[in-house]
N, C-alpha and C positions, 0 to 999 in steps of 0.2 A: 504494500500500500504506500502511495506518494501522496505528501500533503502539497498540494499547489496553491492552496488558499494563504490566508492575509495573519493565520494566527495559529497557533498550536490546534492542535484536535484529541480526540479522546475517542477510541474503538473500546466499545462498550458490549457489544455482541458479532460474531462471525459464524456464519453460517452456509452448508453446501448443502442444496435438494434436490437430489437426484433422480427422476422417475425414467422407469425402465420394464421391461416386461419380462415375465418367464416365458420359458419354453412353452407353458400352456397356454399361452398370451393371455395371462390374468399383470393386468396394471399393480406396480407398487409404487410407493413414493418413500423415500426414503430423508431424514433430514439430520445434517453429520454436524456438528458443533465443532470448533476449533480446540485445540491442548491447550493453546497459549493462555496467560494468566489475563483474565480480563479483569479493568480496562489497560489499554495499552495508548500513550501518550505518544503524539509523533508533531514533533517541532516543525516548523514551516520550512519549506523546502526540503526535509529530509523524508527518509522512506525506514517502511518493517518489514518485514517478512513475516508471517503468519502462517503456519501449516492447519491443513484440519485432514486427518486421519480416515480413510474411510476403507473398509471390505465390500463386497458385492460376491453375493450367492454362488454357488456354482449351479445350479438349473437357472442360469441367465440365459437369455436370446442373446444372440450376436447381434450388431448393427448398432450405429450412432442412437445417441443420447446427448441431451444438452445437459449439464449443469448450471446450477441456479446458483451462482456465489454470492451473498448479502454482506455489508458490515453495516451494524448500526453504529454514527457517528455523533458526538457532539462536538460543538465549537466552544474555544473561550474566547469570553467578552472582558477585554482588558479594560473598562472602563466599569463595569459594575464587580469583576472578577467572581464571575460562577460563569458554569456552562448553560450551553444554548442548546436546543436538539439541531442537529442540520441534519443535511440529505444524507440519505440510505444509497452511496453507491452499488453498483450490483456490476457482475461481468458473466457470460455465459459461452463458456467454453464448450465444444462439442468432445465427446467420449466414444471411441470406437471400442466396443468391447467384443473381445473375441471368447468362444465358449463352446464347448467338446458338446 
C-alpha cells in the first residue's frame, strides 16, 4: 500500500474475497483477513506491505477468479488531530487456479 495523499493514514482492516466454484459448480465465497497487526500507520509518500494468507480446497474448478482486495483506511487531520474515515481503496487481481 502507497500513501499519495496530503497526511499520514491509518489501515484499520484488510481484507481478500474470493468467490470460486467446485467441481460440482456449487458457488462459495470465501473472505481471508490479513496476519499483519492492525492498525498499520503509513506516513505520506511512503508505502507497506501487507500479506493476507489464504488456502483454497482441493475439489476447486480450474479457470480464472477475481479477487476482491479491501483496506479500510482512515486519514489524520493535523489541525483537530484525530482521525477521519477516508476511502476504502480496493484492487482486483484475476487468479488462475489450476486443479486435478
Amino acid at each position: 500500500m502507497y500513501n499519495d495523499g496530503d497526511s499520514k493514514i491509518e489501515v484499520t482492516e484488510l481484507t481478500a474475497t474470493i468467490d470460486y466454484y467446485y467441481i460440482n459448480r456449487n458457488i462459495y465465497l470465501q473472505t481471508v483477513y490479513t496476519n499483519a497487526t492492525l492498525p498499520v500507520e503509513i506516513q505520506q509518500g511512503q508505502s507497506n506491505t501487507c500479506y493476507i494468507p489464504f488456502s483454497l480446497p482441493t475439489n476447486i474448478a480450474s479457470g480464472y477468479t477475481n479477487v476482491h482486495v479491501r483496506a479500510k483506511t482512515q486519514l489524520w487531520n493535523n489541525h483537530s488531530e484525530t482521525w477521519f474515515t477516508s476511502d476504502h481503496p480496493t484492487y482486483e487481481p484475476a487468479l488462475y487456479i489450476e486443479s486435478p
